[in-house]
ZAMARGU-4260 file (C-alpha; in steps of 0.2 Angstrom, whole numbers, plus 5000, padded with zeros to 4 digits):
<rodrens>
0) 5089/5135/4888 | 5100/5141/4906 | 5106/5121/4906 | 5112/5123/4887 | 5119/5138/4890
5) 5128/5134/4906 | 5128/5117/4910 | 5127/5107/4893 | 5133/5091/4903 | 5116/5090/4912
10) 5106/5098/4896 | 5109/5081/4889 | 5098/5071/4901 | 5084/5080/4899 | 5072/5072/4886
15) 5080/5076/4868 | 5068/5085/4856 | 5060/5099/4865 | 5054/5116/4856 | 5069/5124/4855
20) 5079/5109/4846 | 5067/5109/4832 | 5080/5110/4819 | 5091/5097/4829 | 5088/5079/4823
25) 5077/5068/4832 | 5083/5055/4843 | 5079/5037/4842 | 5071/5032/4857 | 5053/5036/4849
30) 5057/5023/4834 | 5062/5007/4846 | 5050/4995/4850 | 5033/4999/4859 | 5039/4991/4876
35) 5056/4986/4885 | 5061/4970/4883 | 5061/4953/4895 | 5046/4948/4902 | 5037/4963/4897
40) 5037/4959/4878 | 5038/4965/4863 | 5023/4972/4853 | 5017/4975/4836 | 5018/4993/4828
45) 4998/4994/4827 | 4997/4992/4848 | 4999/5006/4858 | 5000/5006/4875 | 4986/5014/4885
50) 4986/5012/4901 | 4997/5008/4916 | 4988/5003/4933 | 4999/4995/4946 | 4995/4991/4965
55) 5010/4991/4975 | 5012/4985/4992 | 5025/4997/5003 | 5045/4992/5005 | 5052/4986/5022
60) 5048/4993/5037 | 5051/4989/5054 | 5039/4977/5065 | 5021/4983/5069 | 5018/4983/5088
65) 5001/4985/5098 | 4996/4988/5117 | 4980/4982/5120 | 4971/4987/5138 | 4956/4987/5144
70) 4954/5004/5154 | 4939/5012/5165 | 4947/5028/5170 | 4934/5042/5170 | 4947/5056/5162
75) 4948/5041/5146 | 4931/5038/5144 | 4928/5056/5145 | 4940/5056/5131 | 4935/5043/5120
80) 4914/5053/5120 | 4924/5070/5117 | 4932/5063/5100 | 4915/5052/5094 | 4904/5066/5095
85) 4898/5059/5111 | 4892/5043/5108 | 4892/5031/5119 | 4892/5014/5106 | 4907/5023/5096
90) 4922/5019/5093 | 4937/5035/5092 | 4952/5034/5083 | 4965/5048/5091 | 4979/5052/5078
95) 4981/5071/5075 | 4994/5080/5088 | 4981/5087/5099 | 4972/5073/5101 | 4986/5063/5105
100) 4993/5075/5117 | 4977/5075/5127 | 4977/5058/5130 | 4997/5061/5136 | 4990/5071/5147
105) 4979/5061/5154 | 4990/5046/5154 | 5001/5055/5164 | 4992/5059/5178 | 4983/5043/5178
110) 5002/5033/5177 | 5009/5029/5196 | 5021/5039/5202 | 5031/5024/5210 | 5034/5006/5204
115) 5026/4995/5218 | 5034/4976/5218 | 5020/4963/5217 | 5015/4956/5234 | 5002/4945/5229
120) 4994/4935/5216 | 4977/4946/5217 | 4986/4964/5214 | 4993/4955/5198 | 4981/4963/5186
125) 4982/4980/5194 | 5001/4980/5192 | 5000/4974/5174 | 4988/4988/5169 | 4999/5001/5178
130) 5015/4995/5167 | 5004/4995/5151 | 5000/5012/5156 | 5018/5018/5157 | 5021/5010/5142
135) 5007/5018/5131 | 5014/5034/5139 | 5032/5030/5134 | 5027/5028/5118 | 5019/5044/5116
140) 5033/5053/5124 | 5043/5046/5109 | 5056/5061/5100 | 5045/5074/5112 | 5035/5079/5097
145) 5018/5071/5087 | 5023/5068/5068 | 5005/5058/5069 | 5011/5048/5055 | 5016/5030/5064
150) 5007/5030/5081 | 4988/5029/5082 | 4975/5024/5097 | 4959/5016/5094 | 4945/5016/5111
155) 4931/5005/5109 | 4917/5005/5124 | 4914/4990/5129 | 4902/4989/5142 | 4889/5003/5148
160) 4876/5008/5162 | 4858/5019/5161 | 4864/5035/5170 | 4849/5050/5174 | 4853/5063/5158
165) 4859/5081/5167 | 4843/5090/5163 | 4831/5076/5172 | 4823/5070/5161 | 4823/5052/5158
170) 4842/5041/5156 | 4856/5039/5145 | 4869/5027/5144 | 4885/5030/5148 | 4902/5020/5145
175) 4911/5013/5158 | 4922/5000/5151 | 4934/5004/5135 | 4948/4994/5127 | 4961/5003/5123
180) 4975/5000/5109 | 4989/5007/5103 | 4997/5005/5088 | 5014/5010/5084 | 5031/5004/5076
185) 5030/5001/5058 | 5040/5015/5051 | 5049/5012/5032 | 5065/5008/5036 | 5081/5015/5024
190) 5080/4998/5017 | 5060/5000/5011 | 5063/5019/5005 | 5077/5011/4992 | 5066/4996/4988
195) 5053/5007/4982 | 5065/5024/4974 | 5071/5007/4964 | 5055/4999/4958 | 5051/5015/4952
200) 5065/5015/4942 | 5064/4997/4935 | 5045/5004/4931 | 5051/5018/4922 | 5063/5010/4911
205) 5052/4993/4907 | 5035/4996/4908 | 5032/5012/4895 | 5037/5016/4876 | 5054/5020/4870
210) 5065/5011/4881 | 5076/5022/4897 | 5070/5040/4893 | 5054/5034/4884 | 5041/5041/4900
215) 5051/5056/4905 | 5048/5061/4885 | 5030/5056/4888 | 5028/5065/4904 | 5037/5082/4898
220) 5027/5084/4881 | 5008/5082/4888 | 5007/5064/4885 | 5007/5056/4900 | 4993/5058/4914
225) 4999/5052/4929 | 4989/5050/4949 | 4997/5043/4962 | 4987/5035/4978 | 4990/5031/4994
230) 4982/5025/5011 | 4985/5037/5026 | 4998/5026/5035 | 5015/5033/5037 | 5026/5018/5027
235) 5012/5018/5012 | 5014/5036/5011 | 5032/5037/5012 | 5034/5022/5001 | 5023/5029/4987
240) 5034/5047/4986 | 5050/5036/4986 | 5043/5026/4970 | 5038/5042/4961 | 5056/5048/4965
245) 5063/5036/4954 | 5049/5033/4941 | 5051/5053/4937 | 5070/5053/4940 | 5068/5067/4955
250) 5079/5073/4964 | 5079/5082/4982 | 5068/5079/4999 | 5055/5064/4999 | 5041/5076/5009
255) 5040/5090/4994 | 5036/5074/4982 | 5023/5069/4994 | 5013/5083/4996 | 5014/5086/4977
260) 5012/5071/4970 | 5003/5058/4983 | 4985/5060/4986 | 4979/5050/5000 | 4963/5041/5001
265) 4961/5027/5016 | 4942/5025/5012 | 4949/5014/4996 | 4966/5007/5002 | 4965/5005/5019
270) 4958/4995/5032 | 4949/4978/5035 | 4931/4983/5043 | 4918/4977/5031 | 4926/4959/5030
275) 4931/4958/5049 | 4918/4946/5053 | 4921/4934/5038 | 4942/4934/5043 | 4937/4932/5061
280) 4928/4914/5056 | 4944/4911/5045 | 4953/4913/5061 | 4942/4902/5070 | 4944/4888/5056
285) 4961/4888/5053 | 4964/4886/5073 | 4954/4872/5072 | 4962/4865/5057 | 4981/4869/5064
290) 4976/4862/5082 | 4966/4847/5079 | 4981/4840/5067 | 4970/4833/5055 | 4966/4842/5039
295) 4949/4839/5032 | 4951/4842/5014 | 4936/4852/5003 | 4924/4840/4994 | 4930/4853/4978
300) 4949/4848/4983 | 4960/4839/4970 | 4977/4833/4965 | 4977/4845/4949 | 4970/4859/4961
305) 4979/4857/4978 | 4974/4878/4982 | 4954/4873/4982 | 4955/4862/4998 | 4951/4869/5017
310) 4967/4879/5024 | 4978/4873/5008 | 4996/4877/5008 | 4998/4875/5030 | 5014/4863/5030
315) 5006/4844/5037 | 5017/4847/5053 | 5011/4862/5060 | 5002/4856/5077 | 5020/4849/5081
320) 5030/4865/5075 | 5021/4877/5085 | 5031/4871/5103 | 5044/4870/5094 | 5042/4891/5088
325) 5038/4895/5107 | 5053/4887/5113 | 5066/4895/5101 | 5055/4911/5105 | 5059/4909/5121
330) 5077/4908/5120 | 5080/4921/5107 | 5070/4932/5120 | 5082/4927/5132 | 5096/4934/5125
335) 5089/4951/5121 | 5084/4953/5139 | 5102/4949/5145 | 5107/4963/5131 | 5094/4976/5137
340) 5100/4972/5155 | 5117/4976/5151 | 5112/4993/5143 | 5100/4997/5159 | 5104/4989/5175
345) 5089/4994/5181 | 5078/4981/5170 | 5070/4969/5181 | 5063/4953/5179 | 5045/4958/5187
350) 5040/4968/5175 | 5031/4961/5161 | 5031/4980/5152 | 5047/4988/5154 | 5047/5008/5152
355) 5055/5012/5134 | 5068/5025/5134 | 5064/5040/5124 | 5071/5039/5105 | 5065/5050/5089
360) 5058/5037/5081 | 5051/5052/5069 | 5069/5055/5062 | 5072/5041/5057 | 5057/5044/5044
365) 5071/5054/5035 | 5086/5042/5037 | 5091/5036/5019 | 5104/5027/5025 | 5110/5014/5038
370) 5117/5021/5053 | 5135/5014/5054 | 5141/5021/5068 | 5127/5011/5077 | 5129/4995/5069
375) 5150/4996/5075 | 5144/4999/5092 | 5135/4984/5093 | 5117/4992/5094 | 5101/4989/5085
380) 5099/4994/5070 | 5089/5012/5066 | 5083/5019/5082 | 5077/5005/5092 | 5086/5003/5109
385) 5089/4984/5117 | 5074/4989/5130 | 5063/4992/5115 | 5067/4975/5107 | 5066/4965/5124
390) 5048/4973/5126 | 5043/4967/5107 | 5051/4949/5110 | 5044/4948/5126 | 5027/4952/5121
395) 5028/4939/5107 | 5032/4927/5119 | 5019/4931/5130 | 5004/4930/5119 | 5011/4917/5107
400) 5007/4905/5122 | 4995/4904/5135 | 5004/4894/5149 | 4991/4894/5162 | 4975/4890/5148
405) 4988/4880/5140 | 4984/4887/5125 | 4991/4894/5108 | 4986/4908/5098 | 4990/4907/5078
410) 4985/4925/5075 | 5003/4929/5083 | 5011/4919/5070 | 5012/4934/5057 | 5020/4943/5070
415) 5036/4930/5075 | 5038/4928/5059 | 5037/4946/5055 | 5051/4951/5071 | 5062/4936/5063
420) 5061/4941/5047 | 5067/4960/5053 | 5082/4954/5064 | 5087/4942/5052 | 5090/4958/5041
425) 5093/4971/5052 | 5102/4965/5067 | 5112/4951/5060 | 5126/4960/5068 | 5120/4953/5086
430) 5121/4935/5082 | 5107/4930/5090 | 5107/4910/5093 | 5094/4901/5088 | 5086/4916/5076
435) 5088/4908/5059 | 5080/4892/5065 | 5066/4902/5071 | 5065/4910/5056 | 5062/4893/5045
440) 5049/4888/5060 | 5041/4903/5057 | 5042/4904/5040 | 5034/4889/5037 | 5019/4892/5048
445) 5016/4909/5042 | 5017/4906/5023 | 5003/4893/5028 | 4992/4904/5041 | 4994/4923/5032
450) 4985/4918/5015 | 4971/4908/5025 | 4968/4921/5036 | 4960/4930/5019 | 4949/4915/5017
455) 4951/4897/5022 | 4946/4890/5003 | 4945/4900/4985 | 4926/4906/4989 | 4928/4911/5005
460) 4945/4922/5000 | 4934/4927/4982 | 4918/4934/4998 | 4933/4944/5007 | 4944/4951/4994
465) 4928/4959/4988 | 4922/4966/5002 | 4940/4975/5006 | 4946/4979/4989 | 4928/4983/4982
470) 4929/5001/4981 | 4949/5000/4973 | 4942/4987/4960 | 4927/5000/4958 | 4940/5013/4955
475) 4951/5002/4942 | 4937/5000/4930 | 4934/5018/4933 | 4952/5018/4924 | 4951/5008/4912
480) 4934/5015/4904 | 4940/5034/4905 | 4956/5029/4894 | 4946/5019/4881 | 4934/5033/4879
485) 4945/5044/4878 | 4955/5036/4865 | 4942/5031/4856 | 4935/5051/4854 | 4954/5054/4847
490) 4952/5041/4837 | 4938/5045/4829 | 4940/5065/4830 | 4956/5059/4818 | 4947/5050/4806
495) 4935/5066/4805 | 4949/5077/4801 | 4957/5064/4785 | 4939/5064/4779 | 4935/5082/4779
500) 4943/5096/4769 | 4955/5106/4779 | 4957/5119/4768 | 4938/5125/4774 | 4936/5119/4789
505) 4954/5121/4800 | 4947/5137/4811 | 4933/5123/4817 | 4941/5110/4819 | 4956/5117/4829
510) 4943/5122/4841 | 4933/5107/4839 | 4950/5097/4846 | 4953/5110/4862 | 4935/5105/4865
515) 4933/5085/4862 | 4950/5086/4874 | 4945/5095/4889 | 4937/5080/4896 | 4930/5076/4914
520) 4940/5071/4930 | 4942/5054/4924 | 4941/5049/4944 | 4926/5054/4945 | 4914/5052/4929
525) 4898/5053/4933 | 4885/5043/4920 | 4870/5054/4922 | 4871/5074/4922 | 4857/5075/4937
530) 4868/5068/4948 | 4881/5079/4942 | 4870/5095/4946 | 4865/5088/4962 | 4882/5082/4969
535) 4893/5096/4962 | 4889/5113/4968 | 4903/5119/4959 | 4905/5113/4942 | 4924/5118/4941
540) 4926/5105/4955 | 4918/5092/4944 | 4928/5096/4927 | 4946/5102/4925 | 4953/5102/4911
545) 4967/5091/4903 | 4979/5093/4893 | 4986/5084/4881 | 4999/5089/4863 | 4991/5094/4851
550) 4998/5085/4836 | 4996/5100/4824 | 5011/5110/4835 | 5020/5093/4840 | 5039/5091/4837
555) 5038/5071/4841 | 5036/5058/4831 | 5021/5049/4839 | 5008/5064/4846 | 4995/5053/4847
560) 5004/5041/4861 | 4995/5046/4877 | 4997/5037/4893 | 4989/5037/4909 | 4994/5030/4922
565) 4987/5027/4939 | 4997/5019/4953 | 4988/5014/4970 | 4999/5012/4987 | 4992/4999/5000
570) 4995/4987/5014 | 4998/4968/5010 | 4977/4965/5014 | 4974/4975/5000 | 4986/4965/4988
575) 4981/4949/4994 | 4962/4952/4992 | 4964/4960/4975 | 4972/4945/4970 | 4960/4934/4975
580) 4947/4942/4967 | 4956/4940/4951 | 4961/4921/4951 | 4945/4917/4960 | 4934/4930/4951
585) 4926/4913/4940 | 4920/4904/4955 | 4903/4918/4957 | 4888/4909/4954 | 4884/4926/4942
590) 4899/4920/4932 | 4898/4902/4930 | 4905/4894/4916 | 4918/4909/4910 | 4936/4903/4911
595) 4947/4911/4924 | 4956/4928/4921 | 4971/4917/4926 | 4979/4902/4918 | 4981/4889/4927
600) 5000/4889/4924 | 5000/4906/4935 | 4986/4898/4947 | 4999/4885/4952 | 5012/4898/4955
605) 5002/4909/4964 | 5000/4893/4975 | 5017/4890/4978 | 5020/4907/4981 | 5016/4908/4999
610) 5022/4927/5003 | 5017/4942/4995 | 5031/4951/5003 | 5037/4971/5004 | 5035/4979/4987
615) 5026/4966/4980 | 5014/4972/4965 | 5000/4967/4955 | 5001/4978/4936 | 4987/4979/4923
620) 4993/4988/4905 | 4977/4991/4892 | 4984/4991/4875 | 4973/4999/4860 | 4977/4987/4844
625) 4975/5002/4830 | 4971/4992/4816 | 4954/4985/4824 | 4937/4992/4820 | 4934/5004/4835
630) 4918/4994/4840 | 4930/4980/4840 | 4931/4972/4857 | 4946/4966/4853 | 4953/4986/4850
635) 4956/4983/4869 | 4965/4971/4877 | 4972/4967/4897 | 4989/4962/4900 | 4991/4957/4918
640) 5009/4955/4928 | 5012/4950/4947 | 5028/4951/4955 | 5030/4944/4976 | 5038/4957/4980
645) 5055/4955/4991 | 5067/4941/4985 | 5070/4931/5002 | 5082/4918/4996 | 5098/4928/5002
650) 5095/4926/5019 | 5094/4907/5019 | 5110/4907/5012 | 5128/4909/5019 | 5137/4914/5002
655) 5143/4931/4994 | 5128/4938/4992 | 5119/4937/5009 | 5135/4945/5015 | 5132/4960/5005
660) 5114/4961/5008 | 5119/4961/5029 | 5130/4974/5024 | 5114/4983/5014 | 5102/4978/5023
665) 5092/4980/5006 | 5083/4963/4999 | 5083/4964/4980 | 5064/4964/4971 | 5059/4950/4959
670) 5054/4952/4941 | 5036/4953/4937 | 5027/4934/4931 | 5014/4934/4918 | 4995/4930/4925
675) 4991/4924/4907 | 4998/4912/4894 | 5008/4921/4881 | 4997/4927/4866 | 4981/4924/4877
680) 4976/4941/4885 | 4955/4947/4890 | 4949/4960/4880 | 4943/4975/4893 | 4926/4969/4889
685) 4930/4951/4898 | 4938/4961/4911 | 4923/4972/4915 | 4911/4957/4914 | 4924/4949/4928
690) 4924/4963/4938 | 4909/4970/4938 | 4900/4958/4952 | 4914/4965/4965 | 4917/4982/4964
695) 4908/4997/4969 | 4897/5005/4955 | 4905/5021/4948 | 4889/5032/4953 | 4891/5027/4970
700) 4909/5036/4973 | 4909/5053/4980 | 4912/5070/4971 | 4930/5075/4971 | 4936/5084/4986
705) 4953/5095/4989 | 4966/5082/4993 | 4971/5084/5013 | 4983/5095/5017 | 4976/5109/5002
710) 4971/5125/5003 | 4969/5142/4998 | 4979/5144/4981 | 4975/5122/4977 | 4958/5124/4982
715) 4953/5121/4964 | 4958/5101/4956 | 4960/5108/4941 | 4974/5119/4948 | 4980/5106/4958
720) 4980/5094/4942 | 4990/5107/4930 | 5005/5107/4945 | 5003/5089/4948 | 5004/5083/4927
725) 5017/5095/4922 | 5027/5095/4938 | 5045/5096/4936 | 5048/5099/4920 | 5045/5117/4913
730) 5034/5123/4902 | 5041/5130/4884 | 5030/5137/4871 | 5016/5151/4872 | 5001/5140/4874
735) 5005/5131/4890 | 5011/5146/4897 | 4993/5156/4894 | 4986/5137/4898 | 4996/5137/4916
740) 4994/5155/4925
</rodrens>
């Protein structure tokens, strides 16, 4: 009402038939077809659409690097029992601010004062560790403050002793070796926060009803439910609040969408621990198959099915391209040593680990754009100094090959690649020689050795992508049933209400509605009410209630449109291994017989697509055909999309466009590719027969807990679910005022 009165230029953006308008005619982006066009498709006026899940990998972010040692320092391992609880088989993860700055503190006291040269071959070792010491301490120095969100240690105890327990009585064992790593680097660069802020865009004007405006009208009248996930890394989280930016046309600060809108939950989208074992021997395997230069093809391996043979997709060349990826490694590192001399004179050639100047590496979380001033200068791009980018190149170099066990490690080869890839992008502007034929070199290897290192064949990759994704898979069929029972109770509370006389029966049936609709946290429903009384303390925490527009006080044309939509944030393991299990789902001995949920036109793309790349997604939409009996299988039906993410090409070409994106830095995303045959979709009950085998059964999730980083006043979901559904638009009539105080 203030924008009509005042600013009518912005009043017309908003959705177009709100309360006040009612005597205003409607607008026709409710009559246009149920879906945008391309490959999306059209649909018939019986189908509605149901349900939107999407796993999205995060947008571009700068290379991940790691400092592995191996430490015996008392004030460390002292450290490392203090965070475990004091157990000395555990390992600790240090990532809030304090902990961090405890083990600052202790590095710094442990760090040399001086820099002594190396005298002989047998102080070697101590050295290194004295400048791997520095470094981890450079790296935590980093901006002078903790924003915890893109460093993290991990100590692991390695070996131990039986030492007399303090009171006397009897021994315990104590750690006295620990390797120490840390992880850091891999912060969403400008480049990945647009990426995402524009798929969330293309999402908002392709994938719901009423093209452009369609889901803002959806989500500012009641009829869109909408939860966003994400793991706890920094770029995920970052990436995910960007996205909803753009789906939900926001305006304003990335870190007030976060904390609103993203809800993070690493136990389902993060991490690699229960399949670490099975991608170890996948290492091992592909090694053996890259070194030995002889592929020994699967017995199940054919010319129609190139993707079921042993290390499939590694190029036929690739014992004699890995000398070749050292060597140009090797030079590229060259000239950024010369560079990062140049900038310090003090650099020398002795030192494997050089100390890193200090930089806010946390700022440039915020950066939206690129920093032009330092691209005329001649620097790195973002806030990596030349010193930084010697010590990731020259750590590349150094574990990519083993000179004195003559030896090559492939696990290294994602990495190359992955610093290529970056300077390529980012850093054009150096003309570093020799970079774009490393990249090819690397790209080759790497589109070869990434998707074997989730499994060397299709039943090796179908036994790890359901150990890492079983929980998210567990989660998606959690999804899917909530939204068909839900609308299913609509749809038959409907056809109660055209049977029955209304003229003596409206008082009950208007309460009958509030009722049927005030439904249970769909993330959690619980199949037996036992285990709701004995998981739940509070029942408020269990339940919240939903709302949804009551069609007898709607001013829209289709009330009983209802959308939920449930998007998932995650690292490229996570996309990889859901993928797997849903080309590869068939192979289980439990389904035997059933076709693949993917035709075989998409399993021979998804061959020759080698990279799932930044912002690459996987999308499944349930649809609910109207005109079917409701105990129909066919009522429901699966649509699944995949797109890979970051479109590449530009930077192997020299023409117009790769001279903008240089200018951008910002590689265009590519269009989503259909998984089935057109016409041929699984009904929700194929899907569940699918799935079922892989993912985690929905009694075994946990009850609902307040989402990190709550408390006080958003201690209730259901509080927090009322500010997170109707957030940002404004509530206009009586009943969702009394509804939200």
């Amino acid at each position: 009402m203030l924008l009509d009165a005042k600013a009518p230029h912005l009043s017309s953006a908003i959705p177009p038939t709100l309360p006040w308008k009612v005597n205003e005619p409607v607008q026709p982006s409710e009559g246009l077809t149920r879906q945008g066009s391309g490959i999306i498709g059209r649909f018939g006026q019986s189908e509605e659409l149901r349900c939107v899940i999407a796993i999205i990998r995060h947008g571009d972010r700068t290379p991940k690097q790691k400092v592995k040692l191996k430490v015996t320092e008392e004030k460390l391992l002292n450290l490392m029992l203090k965070y475990n609880g004091g157990r000395p088989r555990s390992e600790t993860k240090l990532k809030s601010a304090v902990q961090l700055q405890d083990l600052l503190d202790a590095t710094r006291i442990l760090v040399p004062r001086t820099r002594p040269g190396r005298e002989s071959d047998s102080e070697a070792e101590d050295f290194e560790h004295a400048e791997k010491l520095r470094q981890v301490k450079a790296v935590l120095e980093e901006g002078g403050h903790f924003s915890g969100i893109y460093r993290k240690v991990q100590l692991k105890p390695l070996k131990w002793v039986k030492v007399p327990k303090s009171n006397g009585e009897g021994e315990e064992e104590r750690p006295v070796e620990a390797l120490m790593v840390l992880k850091y680097g891999g912060v969403l660069t400008h480049a990945g926060r647009k990426q995402a802020e524009e798929l969330g865009r293309y999402f908002r004007n392709n994938m719901y009803p009423g093209e452009g405006t369609g889901l803002l009208r959806l989500h500012s009248t009641y009829r869109h439910d909408l939860k966003i996930y994400s793991s706890d890394e920094g770029r995920v989280q970052m990436s995910a609040a960007a996205f909803a930016k753009g789906l939900l046309d926001l305006e304003g600060q990335l870190t007030p969408i976060l904390v609103s809108l993203v809800s993070k939950d690493s136990s389902m989208l993060d991490g690699l621990d229960n399949a670490s074992s099975e991608m170890e021997e996948a290492k091992a395997r592909l090694n053996e198959i890259i070194t030995s230069a002889a592929k020994i093809v699967h017995s199940n391996g054919s010319s129609e099915c190139p993707w079921m043979t042993d290390g499939a997709g590694l190029p036929s060349n690739a014992s004699e391209l890995l000398p070749k990826l050292v060597t140009l490694t090797k030079k590229v590192t060259e000239q950024v040593r010369l560079l990062a001399k140049d900038e310090d004179e003090e650099l020398t050639e002795t030192s494997s680990y050089e100390v890193i100047p200090p930089y806010d590496q946390a700022k440039a979380l915020g950066k939206i754009n690129i920093d032009i001033d330092r691209i005329d200068a001649g620097l790195p791009c973002g806030s990596e100094g030349f010193l930084l980018m010697y010590a990731r190149w020259k750590k590349l170099e150094r574990d990519l090959y083993n000179e004195r066990k003559v030896r090559f490690d492939i696990t290294q080869i994602p990495d190359v690649y992955d610093s290529c890839k970056y300077d390529l992008l980012h850093n054009a502007h150096l003309n570093l020689e020799g970079l774009d034929e490393l990249f090819k070199v690397s790209q080759l290897l790497a589109d070869g050795v990434i998707p074997n290192e989730y499994g060397i064949n299709p039943k090796q990759r179908l036994k790890i992508g359901s150990k890492i994704a079983r929980r998210l898979l567990g989660k998606i069929l959690i999804d899917l049933r909530n939204t068909r029972e839900e609308a299913i109770s609509v749809a038959e509370l409907k056809c109660n209400e055209d049977q029955q006389s209304t003229s003596k029966k409206s008082e009950k049936e208007d309460t009958d509605y509030q009722l049927k609709l005030s439904i249970k946290n769909d993330d959690v429903r619980r199949t037996s009410t036992t285990s709701d009384i004995s998981m739940d303390q509070d029942d408020d925490d269990d339940k919240e209630t939903k709302y949804r527009l009551d069609p007898k006080y709607a001013n829209v044309k289709t009330p009983g449109r209802h959308v939920r939509t449930r998007l998932y944030f995650t690292s490229e393991s996570h996309i990889h291994s859901l993928m797997n299990v849903l080309r590869y789902c068939n192979l289980d001995e439990s389904l035997q017989g059933e076709d693949s949920l993917v035709c075989q036109n998409a399993l021979e793309r998804l061959y020759k697509t080698k990279e799932l790349d930044y912002m690459s997604y996987i999308v499944l939409r349930m649809f609910e055909n109207t005109e079917v009996a409701l105990e129909d299988p066919k009522r429901f039906r699966i649509e699944m999309t995949f797109s890979r993410g970051a479109d590449l090409s530009p930077l192997e070409k020299n023409d117009s466009e790769a001279t903008s994106l240089h200018q951008e830095h910002t590689l265009p995303i590519m269009g989503p590719e259909r998984l089935q045959e057109v016409g041929s979709y699984p009904t929700l009950e194929k899907m569940e027969m699918m799935f079922r085998p892989f993912a985690m059964p929905a009694e075994d999730f946990p009850p609902p807990s307040t989402p990190a980083g709550f408390s006080g006043y958003f201690s209730k979901s259901a509080v927090l679910e009322r500010l997170v559904n109707l957030w940002p638009f404004h509530k206009h009539d009586k009943h969702a005022s009394a509804n939200g105080k």
